[in-house]
C-alpha positions in Angstrom: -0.2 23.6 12.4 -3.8 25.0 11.9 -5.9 25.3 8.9 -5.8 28.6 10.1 -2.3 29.0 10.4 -2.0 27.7 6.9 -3.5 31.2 5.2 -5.4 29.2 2.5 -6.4 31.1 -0.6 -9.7 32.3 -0.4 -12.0 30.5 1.6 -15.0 31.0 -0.7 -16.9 28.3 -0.8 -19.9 29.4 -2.2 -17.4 29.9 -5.5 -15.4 26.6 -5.1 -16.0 23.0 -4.6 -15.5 20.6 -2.0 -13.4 18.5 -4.3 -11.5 21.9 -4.6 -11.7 23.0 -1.4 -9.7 19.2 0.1 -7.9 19.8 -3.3 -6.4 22.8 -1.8 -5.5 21.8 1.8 -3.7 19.0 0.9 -1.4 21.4 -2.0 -0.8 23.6 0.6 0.4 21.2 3.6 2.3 19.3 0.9 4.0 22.7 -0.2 5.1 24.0 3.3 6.4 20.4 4.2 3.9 19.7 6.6 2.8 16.3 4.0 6.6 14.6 3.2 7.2 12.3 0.6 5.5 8.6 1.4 3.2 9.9 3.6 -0.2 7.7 3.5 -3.1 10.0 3.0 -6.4 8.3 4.4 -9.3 9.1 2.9 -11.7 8.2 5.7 -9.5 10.2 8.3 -9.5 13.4 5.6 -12.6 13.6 5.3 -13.6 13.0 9.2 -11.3 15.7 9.7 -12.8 17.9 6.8 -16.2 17.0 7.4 -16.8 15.6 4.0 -18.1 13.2 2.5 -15.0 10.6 0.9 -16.7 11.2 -2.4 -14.9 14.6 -2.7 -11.8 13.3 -1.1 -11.7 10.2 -3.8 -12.0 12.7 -6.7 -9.1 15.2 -5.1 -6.9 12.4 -4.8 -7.7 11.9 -8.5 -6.3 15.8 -9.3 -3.4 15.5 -7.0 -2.5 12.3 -8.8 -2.9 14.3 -12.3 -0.8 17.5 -10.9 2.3 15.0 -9.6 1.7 15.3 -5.9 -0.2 12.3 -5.1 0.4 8.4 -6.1 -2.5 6.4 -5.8 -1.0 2.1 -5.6 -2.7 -0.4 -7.5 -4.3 -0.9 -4.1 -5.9 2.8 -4.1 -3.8 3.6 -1.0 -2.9 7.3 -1.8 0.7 8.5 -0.8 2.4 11.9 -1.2 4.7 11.3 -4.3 8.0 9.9 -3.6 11.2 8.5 -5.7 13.9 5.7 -5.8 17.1 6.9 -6.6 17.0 5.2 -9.9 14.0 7.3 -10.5 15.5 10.3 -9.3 18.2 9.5 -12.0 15.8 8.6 -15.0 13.9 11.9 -14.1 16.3 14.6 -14.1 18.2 12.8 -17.5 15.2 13.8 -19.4 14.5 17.0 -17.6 18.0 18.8 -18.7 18.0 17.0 -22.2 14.1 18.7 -22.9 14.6 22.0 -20.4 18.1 22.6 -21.9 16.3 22.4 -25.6 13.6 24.9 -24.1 16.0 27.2 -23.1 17.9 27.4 -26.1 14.8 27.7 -28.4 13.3 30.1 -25.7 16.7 32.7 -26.1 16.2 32.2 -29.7 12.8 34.0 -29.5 12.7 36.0 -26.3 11.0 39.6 -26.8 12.1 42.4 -24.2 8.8 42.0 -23.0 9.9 38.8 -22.1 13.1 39.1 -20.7 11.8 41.8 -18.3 9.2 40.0 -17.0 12.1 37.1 -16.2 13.8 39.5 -14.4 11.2 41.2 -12.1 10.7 36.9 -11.1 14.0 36.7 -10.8 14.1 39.6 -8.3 10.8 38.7 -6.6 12.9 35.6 -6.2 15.9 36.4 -5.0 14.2 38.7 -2.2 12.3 35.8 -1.3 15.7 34.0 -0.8 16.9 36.9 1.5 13.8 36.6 3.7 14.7 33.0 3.8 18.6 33.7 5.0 17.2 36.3 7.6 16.2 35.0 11.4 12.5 34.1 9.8 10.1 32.4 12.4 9.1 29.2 11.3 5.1 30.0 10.2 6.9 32.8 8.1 9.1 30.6 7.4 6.5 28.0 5.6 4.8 30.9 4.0 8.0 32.1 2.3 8.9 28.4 0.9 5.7 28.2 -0.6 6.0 31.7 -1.9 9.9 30.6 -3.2 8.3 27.4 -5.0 6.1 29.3 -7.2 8.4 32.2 -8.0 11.1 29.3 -9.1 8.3 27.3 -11.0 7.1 30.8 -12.6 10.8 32.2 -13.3 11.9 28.6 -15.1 8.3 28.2 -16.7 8.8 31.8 -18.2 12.0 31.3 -19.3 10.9 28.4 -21.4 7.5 29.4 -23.1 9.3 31.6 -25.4 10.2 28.3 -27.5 6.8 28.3 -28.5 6.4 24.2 -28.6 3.2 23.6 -26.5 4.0 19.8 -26.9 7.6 20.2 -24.9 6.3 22.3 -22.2 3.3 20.3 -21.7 6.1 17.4 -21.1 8.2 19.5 -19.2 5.4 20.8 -16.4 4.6 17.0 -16.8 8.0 16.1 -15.3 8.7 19.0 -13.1 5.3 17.9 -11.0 7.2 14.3 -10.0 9.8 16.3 -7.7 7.2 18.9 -6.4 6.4 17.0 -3.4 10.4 16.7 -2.2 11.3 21.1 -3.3 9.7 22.3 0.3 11.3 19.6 2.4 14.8 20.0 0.9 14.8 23.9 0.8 13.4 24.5 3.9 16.5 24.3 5.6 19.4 24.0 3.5 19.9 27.3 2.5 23.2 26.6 0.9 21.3 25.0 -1.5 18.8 27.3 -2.3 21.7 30.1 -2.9 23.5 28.1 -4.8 20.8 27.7 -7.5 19.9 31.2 -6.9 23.0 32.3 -8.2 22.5 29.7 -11.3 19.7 31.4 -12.1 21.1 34.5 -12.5 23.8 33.4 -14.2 21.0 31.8 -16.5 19.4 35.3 -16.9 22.8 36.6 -17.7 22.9 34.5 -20.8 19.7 35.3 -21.4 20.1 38.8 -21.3 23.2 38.5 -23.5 21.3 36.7 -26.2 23.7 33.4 -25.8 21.2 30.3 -26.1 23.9 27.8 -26.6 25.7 29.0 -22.9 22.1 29.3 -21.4 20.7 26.0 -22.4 24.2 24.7 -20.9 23.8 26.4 -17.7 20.5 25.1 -17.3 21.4 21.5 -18.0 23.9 21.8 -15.3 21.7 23.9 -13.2 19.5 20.6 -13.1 22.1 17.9 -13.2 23.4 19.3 -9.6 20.1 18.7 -8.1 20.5 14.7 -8.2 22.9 14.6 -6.2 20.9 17.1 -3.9 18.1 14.9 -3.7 19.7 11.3 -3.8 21.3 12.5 -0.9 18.1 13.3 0.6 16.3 9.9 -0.3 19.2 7.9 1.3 19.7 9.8 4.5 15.0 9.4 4.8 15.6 5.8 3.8 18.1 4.3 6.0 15.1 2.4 7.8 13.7 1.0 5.2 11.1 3.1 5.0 10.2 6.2 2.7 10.9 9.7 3.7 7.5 10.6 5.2 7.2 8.0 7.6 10.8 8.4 8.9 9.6 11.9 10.3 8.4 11.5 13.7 7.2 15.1 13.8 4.6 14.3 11.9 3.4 11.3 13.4 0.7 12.7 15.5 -1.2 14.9 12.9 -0.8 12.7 9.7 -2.9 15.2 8.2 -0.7 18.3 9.8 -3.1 21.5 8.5 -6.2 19.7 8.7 -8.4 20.6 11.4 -8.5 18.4 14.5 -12.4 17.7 15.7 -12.0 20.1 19.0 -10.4 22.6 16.7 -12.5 25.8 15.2 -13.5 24.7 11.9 -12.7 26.7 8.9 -15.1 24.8 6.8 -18.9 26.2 7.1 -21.5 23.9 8.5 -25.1 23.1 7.8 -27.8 22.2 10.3 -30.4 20.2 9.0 -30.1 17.1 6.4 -26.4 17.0 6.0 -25.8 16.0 9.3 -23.6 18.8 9.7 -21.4 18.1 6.5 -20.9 20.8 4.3 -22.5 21.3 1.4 -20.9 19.4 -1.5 
């Protein structure tokens, strides 16, 4: 798939950097499952492809290390974040024991201003999900998971900021970030899944709704437990080789960088004559 194809947000770059500008390519082909979990990221071939220098490239690897969707090894090789299943275990034990607190503290407090913006996400959501259930071709397809991840990040980080304790949020977007990397690959096809948690949700928003935190921050807890299994599963079935999940995907093999531009392909990044040597202008 194309940069094109991709429908980046707003190409400005007069307004953004080229940190920002990499920044955003690589979110994006991580989001739609076009980067999978283990993939190596090379900076020299990004920024050939980008036509940057690997200055800007170093210092988005740096954000995308900071946001969850990057790990850079103690040998600065840069993968697309990936988990053991011990990992996967550790993680989700601490994100139902501080999400289920949220939630009950976040019942506790919700205004009706609140709870009605949960619901319109929640609907946003849920017709998201029905897009997703539909015959969708698969570049709408990529554009409705990404659209699904940040409707699901927005409807559980709404629930929760009606607790009001910057410190457990802060820990809990913290935590969520580890898993962002694998939420395209697994929901892009498994739509049993995806309804399943869909119809958590609203039995979350029931609760909510019904001013129960105790039952909500229950729900929630199991909401998240379920998912291990989910994604242990996953891990194994990538892992059988030996190797991680992104480099048992042969699809990918040929465009390591899938959404970057190849050099014979139209660039979407403006170029300068003159003294950068055709680079863009960082």
């Amino acid at each position: 798939m194309s940069m094109e194809q991709m429908n980046l947000p707003g190409n400005n770059f007069e307004h953004r950097t080229m940190q920002q500008i990499v920044v955003d390519r690589l979110q994006q082909g991580i989001r739609q499952g076009l980067l999978l979990p283990g993939r190596k990221l090379v900076y020299s071939e990004i920024a050939r492809e980008m036509n940057v220098s690997i200055t800007p490239v170093r210092e988005a690897m740096k954000a995308l290390e900071a946001q969850g969707l990057v790990t850079i090894t103690p040998h600065r090789t840069a993968l697309v974040t990936f988990l053991t299943d011990d990992q996967v275990g550790e993680l989700y034990a601490m994100r139902a024991l501080l999400e289920g607190l949220a939630t009950q503290q976040a019942v506790e407090h919700m205004t009706h201003k609140e709870l009605l913006h949960l619901k319109r996400v929640y609907k946003e959501l849920d017709t998201v999900v029905a897009a997703l259930n539909g015959n969708t071709a698969e570049t709408a397809r990529s554009e409705y998971i990404v659209s699904l991840q940040r409707l699901h990040d927005d409807f559980h980080l709404s629930l929760y900021a009606p607790c009001g304790n910057k410190y457990l949020l802060q820990m809990i977007q913290l935590l969520r970030g580890q898993v962002t990397t694998y939420f395209p690959v697994i929901n892009r096809y498994h739509m049993k899944r995806v309804n399943r948690s869909q119809r958590q949700h609203l039995a979350i928003l029931t609760a909510c709704e019904d001013r129960k935190p105790t039952l909500a921050a229950s729900l929630m807890r199991n909401h998240l437990r379920q998912q291990i299994a989910v994604l242990t599963r996953h891990i194994e079935a990538n892992s059988s080789d030996g190797k991680s999940a992104g480099d048992a995907k042969d699809q990918v093999d040929s465009a390591v960088h899938s959404g970057l531009p190849r050099e014979k392909s139209p660039s979407v990044l403006a170029s300068t004559d003159g003294d950068s040597g055709g680079r863009t202008p960082r």
